[in-house]
C-alpha positions as CSV (number, residue, x, y, z in Angstrom):
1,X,0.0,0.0,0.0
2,X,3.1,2.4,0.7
3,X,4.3,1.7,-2.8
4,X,1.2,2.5,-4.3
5,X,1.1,5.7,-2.3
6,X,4.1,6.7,-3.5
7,X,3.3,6.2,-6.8
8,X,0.4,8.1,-6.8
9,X,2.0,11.1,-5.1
10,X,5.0,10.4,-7.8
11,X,2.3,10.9,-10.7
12,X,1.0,13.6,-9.3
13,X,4.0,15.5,-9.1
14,X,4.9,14.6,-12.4
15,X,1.2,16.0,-13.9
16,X,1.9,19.1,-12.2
17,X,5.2,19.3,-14.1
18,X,4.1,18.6,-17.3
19,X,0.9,21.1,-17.0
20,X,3.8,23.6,-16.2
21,X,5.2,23.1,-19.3
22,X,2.2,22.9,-21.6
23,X,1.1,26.2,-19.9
24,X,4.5,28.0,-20.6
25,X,4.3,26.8,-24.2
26,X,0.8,27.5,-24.5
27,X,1.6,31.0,-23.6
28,X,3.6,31.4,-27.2
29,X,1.3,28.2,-29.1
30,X,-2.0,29.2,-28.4
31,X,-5.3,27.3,-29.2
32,X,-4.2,23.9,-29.9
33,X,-4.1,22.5,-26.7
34,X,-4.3,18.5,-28.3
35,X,-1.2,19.8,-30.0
36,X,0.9,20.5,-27.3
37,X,-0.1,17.4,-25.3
38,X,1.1,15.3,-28.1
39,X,3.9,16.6,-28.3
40,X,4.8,16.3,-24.7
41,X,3.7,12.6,-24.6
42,X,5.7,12.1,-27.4
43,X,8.6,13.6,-25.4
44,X,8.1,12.0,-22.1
45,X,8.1,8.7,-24.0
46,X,11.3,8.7,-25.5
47,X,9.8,8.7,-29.2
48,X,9.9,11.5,-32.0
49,X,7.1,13.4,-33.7
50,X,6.5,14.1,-36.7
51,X,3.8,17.0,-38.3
52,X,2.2,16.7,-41.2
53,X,0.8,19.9,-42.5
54,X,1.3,22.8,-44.8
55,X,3.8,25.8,-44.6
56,X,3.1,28.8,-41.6
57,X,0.9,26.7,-39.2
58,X,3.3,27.3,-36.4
59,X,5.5,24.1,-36.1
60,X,8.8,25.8,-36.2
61,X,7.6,27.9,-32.9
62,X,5.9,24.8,-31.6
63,X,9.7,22.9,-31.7
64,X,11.4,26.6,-30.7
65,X,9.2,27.0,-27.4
66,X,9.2,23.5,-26.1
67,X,13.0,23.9,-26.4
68,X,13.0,27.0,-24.6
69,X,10.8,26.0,-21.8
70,X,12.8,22.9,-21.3
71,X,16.4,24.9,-21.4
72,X,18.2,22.7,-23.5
73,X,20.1,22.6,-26.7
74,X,17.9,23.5,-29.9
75,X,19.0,22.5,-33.4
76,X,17.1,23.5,-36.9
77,X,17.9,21.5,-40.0
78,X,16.2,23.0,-43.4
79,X,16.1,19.7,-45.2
80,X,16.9,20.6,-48.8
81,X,17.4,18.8,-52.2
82,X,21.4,19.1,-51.8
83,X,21.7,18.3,-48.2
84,X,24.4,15.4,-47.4
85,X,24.2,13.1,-44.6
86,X,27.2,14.7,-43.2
87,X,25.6,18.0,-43.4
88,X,23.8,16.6,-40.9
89,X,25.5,14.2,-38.2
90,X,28.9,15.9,-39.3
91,X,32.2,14.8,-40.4
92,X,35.6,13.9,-40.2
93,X,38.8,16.7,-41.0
94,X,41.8,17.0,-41.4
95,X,43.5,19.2,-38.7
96,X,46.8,21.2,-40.1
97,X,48.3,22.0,-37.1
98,X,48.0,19.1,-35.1
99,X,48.2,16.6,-38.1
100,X,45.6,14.5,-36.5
101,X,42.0,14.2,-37.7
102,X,38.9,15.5,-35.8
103,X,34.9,14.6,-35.8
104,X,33.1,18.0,-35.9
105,X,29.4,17.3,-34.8
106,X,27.0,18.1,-36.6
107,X,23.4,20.2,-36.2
108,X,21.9,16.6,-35.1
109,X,23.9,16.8,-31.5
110,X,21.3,18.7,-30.0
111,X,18.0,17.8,-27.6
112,X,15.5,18.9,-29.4
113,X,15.9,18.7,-33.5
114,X,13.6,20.5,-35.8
115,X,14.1,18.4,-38.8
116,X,12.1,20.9,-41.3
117,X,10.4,19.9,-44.5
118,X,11.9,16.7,-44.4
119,X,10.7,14.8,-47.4
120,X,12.3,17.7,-49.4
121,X,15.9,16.1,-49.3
122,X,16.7,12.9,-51.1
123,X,16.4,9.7,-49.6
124,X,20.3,9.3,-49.1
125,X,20.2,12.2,-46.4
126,X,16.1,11.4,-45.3
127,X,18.3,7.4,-44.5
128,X,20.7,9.5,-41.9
129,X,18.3,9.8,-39.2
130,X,17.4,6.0,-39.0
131,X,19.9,5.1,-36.7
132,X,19.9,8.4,-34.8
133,X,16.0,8.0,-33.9
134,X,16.4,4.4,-33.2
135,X,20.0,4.1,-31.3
136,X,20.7,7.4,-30.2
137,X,23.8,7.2,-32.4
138,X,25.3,8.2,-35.5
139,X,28.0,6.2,-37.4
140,X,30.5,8.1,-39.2
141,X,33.5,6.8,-41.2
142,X,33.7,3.8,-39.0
143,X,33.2,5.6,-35.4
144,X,30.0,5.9,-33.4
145,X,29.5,9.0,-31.6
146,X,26.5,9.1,-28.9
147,X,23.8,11.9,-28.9
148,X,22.9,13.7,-26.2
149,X,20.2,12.4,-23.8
150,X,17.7,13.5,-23.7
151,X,17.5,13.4,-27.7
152,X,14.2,14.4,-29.6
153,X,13.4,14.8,-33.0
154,X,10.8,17.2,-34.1
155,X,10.2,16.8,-38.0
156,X,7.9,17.8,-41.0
157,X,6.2,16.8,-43.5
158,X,4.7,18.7,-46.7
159,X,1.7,17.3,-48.2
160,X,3.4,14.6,-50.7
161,X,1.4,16.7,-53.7
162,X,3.9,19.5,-52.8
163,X,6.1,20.6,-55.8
164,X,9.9,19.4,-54.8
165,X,8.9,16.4,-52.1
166,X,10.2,13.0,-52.1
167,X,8.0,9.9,-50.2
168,X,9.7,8.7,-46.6
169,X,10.4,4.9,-46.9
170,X,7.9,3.4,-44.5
171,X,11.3,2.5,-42.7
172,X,11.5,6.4,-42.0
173,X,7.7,6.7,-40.6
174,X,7.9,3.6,-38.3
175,X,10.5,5.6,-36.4
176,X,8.3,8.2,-35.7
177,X,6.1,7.6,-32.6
178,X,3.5,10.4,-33.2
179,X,1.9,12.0,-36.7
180,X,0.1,14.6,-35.8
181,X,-1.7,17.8,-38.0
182,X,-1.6,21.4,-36.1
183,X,-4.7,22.9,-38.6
184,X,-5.9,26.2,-39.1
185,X,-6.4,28.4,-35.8
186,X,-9.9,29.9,-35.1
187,X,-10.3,33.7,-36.3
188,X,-10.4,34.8,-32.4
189,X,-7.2,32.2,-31.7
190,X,-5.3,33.9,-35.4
191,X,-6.2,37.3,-33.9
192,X,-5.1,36.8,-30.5
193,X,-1.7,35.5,-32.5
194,X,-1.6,38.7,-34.6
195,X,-1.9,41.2,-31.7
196,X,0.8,39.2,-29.5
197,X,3.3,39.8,-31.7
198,X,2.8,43.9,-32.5
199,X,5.6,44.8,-30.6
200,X,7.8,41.5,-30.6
201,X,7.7,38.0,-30.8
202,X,6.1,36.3,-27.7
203,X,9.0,33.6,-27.9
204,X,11.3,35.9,-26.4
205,X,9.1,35.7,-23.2
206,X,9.4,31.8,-22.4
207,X,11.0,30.7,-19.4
208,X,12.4,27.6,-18.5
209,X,10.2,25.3,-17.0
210,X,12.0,22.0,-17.1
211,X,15.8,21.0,-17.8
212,X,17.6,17.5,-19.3
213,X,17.4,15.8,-15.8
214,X,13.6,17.1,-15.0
215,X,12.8,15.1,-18.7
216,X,14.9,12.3,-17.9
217,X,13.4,12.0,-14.4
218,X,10.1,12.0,-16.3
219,X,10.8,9.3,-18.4
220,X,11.8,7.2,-15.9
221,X,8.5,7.7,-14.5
222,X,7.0,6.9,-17.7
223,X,8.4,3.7,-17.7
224,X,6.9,2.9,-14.1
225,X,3.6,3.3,-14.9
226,X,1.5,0.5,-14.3
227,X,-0.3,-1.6,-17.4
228,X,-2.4,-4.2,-16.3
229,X,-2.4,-7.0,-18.6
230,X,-5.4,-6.9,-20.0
231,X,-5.1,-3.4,-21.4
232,X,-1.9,-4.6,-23.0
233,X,-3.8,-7.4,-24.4
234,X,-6.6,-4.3,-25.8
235,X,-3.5,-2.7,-27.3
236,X,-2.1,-5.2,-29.1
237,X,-5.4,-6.5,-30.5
238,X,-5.8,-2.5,-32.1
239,X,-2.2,-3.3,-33.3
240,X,-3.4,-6.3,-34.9
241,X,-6.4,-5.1,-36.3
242,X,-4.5,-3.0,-38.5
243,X,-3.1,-5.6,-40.4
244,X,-6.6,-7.4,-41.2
245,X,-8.4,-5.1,-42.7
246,X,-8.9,-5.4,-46.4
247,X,-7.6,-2.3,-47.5
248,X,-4.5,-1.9,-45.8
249,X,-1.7,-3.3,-47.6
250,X,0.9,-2.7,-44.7
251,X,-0.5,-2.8,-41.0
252,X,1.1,-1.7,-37.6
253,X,4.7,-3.3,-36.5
254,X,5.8,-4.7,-33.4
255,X,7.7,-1.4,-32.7
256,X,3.9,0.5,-33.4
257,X,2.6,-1.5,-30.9
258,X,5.4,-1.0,-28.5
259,X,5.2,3.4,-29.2
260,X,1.4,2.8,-28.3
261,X,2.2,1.1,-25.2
262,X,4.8,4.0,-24.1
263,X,2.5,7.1,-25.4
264,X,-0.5,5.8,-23.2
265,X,2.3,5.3,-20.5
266,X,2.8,8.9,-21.1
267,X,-0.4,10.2,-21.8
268,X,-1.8,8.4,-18.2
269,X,1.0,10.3,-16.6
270,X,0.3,13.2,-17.8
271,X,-3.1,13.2,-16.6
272,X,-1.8,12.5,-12.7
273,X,-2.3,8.7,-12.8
274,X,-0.1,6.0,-12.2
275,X,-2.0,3.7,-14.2
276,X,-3.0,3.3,-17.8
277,X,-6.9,2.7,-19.0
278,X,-8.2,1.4,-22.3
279,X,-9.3,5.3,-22.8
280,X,-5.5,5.8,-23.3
281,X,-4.7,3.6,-26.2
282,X,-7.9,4.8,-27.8
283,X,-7.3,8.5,-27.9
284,X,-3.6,7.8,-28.9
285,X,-4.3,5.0,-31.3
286,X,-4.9,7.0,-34.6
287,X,-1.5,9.5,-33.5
288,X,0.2,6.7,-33.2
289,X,-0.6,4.2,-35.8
290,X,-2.4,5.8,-39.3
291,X,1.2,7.2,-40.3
292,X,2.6,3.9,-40.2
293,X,-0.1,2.2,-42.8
294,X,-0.3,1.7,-46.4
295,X,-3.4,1.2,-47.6
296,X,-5.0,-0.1,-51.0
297,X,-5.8,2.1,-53.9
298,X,-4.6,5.6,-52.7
299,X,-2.4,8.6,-54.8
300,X,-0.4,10.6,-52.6
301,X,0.8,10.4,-49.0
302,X,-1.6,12.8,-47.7
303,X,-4.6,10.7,-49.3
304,X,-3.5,7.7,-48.0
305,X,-3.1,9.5,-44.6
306,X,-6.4,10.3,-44.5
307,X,-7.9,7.0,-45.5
308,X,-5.3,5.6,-42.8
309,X,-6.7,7.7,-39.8
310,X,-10.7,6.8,-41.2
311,X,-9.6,3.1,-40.9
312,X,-7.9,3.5,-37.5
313,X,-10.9,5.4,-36.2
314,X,-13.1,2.7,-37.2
315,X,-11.0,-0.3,-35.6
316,X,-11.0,1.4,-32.7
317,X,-14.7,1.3,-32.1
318,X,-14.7,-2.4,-33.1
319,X,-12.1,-4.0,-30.5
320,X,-13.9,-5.2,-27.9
321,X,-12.4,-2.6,-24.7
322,X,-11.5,-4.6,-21.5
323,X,-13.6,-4.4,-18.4
């Protein structure tokens, strides 16, 4: 019983954290409260987000606050056409004066990474951040070098019809625990947005909330909050699901069901409980899993995204929910 106190008290503590931070980004991201939460579940559960909308919806402040309010290292990455991988995760040179050579890190050793307008690079350079969102690692020229801790990657997406794109191997998308769309803001929301920035931007404002230990600390608790069995059981089934229906071609992988597992983990913590609920998985299960499908008889990425989130929707509501 004094375990399960603690616990308690533990998750409590935690939620209050968390709602600190959403506040203080809030104050800068206004009127997309869903938005910020997945972003912060996505954080607290180790994973990395991706956004999957249109130019000037806000996703480069989003990633810029959240990295200010946790008082860590920010990185931006404009993911072009002629982008290199070691453009990215840096390379080896030649030092003159010492006649010895030298890694120089690149832009990916940071905390938080915006990776914008990803699919706009070729797949040679998209193919570089595989084993940095899986390992926590880069390999250059032989030698691994570690990323810092904690290490979050915060990328986009342009709709696939976008002139200049390239598709992201499903390989890429599987690595990504969240796909999320920001939308349009409301007229009193892009108002209130307008008239916060007459004199200069609101970022400038945000305090630090959190740092690297408080999100480490976080995660730890994360991974201490109870699943009973039979909601893992639920989860799985959703997972499996996806790969009967008739018009999916690819369904969720292990690794999806794992991410759902870890985000409702992170979503139950956020809300002050120590425990996860079947309510959990269901609110994260399209976030989580409609990027990772293929499904039958679509065009672009952003049609079969669609279609993707419809089918996960309607799974959802079939799976029978545990008592």
């Amino acid at each position: 019983m004094a375990d399960e106190d603690t616990t308690r008290k533990q998750a409590r503590e935690a939620s209050e954290q968390l709602q600190g931070l959403k506040d203080e980004v809030e104050t800068v991201f206004k009127g997309k409260p869903q938005a910020v939460e997945l972003a912060l579940v996505t954080l607290m559960s180790g994973g990395h987000l991706l956004i999957d909308d249109v130019p000037g919806q806000g996703k480069t402040v989003l990633s810029k606050t959240l990295a200010r309010a946790l008082d860590c290292d920010y990185s931006r990455i404009q993911f072009t056409p002629d982008l290199l991988p070691a453009d990215v995760t840096g390379g080896t040179i030649y030092r003159r004066d010492t006649g010895d050579f030298e890694f120089r890190k690149g832009p990916l050793f940071a905390n938080v990474v915006l990776a914008d307008e990803l699919n706009r690079t070729i797949p040679r350079t998209q193919s570089c951040l595989l084993e940095a969102m899986n390992e926590y690692q880069v390999t250059v020229d032989g030698q691994t070098h570690d990323l810092p801790r904690p290490f979050y990657v915060m990328a986009t997406r342009n709709p696939f019809e976008s002139e200049g794109t390239y598709p992201l191997p499903e390989s890429q998308l599987d690595r990504f625990l969240v796909c999320m769309n920001i939308g349009y803001p409301t007229r009193a929301v892009a108002k209130d947005i307008i008239q916060s920035q007459r004199l200069r931007h609101p970022l400038e404002t945000v305090k630090p909330v959190l740092d690297t230990e408080d999100v480490l600390a976080l995660r730890r608790l994360v991974r201490g909050v109870r699943v009973e069995e039979d909601v893992i059981d639920y989860t799985m089934a959703v997972v499996e699901r996806t790969r009967e229906e008739e018009e999916v071609v690819l369904g969720g992988s292990p690794r999806a069901g794992i991410h759902l597992y870890r985000a409702s983990q992170a979503l139950a913590l956020l809300r002050g409980r120590n425990y996860v609920c079947p309510d959990d998985v269901k609110e994260l299960a399209v976030p989580v899993l409609a990027h990772r499908l293929r499904c039958r008889r679509t065009g672009d990425a952003t049609e079969n995204m669609e279609k993707a989130r419809r089918i996960v929707r309607g799974l959802v509501g079939q799976v029978v929910v545990p008592a």
